[in-house]
Structure formats: structure tokens, C-alpha cells
C-alpha positions, 0 to 999 in steps of 0.5 A: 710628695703623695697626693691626699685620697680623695674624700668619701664620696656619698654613694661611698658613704650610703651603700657601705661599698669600699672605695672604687667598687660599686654594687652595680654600675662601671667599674673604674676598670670599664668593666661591667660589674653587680657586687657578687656576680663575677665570682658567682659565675666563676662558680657556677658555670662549670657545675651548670655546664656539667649539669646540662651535659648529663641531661644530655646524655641521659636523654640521649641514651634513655629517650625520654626529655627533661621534661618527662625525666622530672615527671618521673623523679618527683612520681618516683620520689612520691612528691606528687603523681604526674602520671 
């Protein structure tokens, strides 16, 4: 004989959340979760990662910083004059 589910409760109710997923709090797993995050950062990360390495390799072999490398794209692409 199975259990009856138990009754929607009124965070359940108000947020729209599905059963047993919160939008931010503790997972019924004691994971740490925000409705969203995990699978952004799953996402994102390796294309920050990549992004940060090319920073890197362009300041290495042109010796100029981020900062001056953003100056030059917006003066290039005719944005604003930074120079």
C-alpha cells in the first residue's frame, strides 16, 4: 500500500515551484541551489574560461592590458575616442 503525497504546501502554492524544488534555499539533496544557476554555470564557465585564456595570450604576445585592449576596440570600432 503507497503512502498518500503529501499536500501542496504554501511556498509550493505561491512561488509555482514543482514539488521538492525550491528557488533559493536547500535542496531536499542539502545541496545549495537558485532556481537556474547550476545549469547556467554548466554553460557558461567553459566559454568564460576560454574567454579569460585569450585575454591572456593576447596580453602576452601584444603587451598591451585588458584595459588598454578595450580602449582600442571601442576607439577602433568608433564608439567613443579614448584616446
Amino acid at each position: 500500500m503507497q503512502a498518500a503525497p503529501a499536500p501542496a504546501t504554501a511556498s509550493d502554492t505561491e512561488t509555482g515551484q514543482p514539488e521538492g524544488e525550491v528557488a533559493l534555499g536547500v535542496a531536499p539533496s542539502g545541496r545549495c541551489v537558485i532556481a537556474g544557476v547550476a545549469a547556467a554555470t554548466r554553460l557558461l564557465c567553459p566559454q568564460v574560461m576560454f574567454g579569460f585564456a585569450v585575454g591572456l595570450l593576447t596580453e602576452y604576445a601584444t603587451g598591451v592590458d585588458f584595459i588598454e585592449q578595450f580602449g582600442q576596440i571601442v576607439t577602433y570600432l568608433g564608439i567613443a575616442d579614448l584616446e
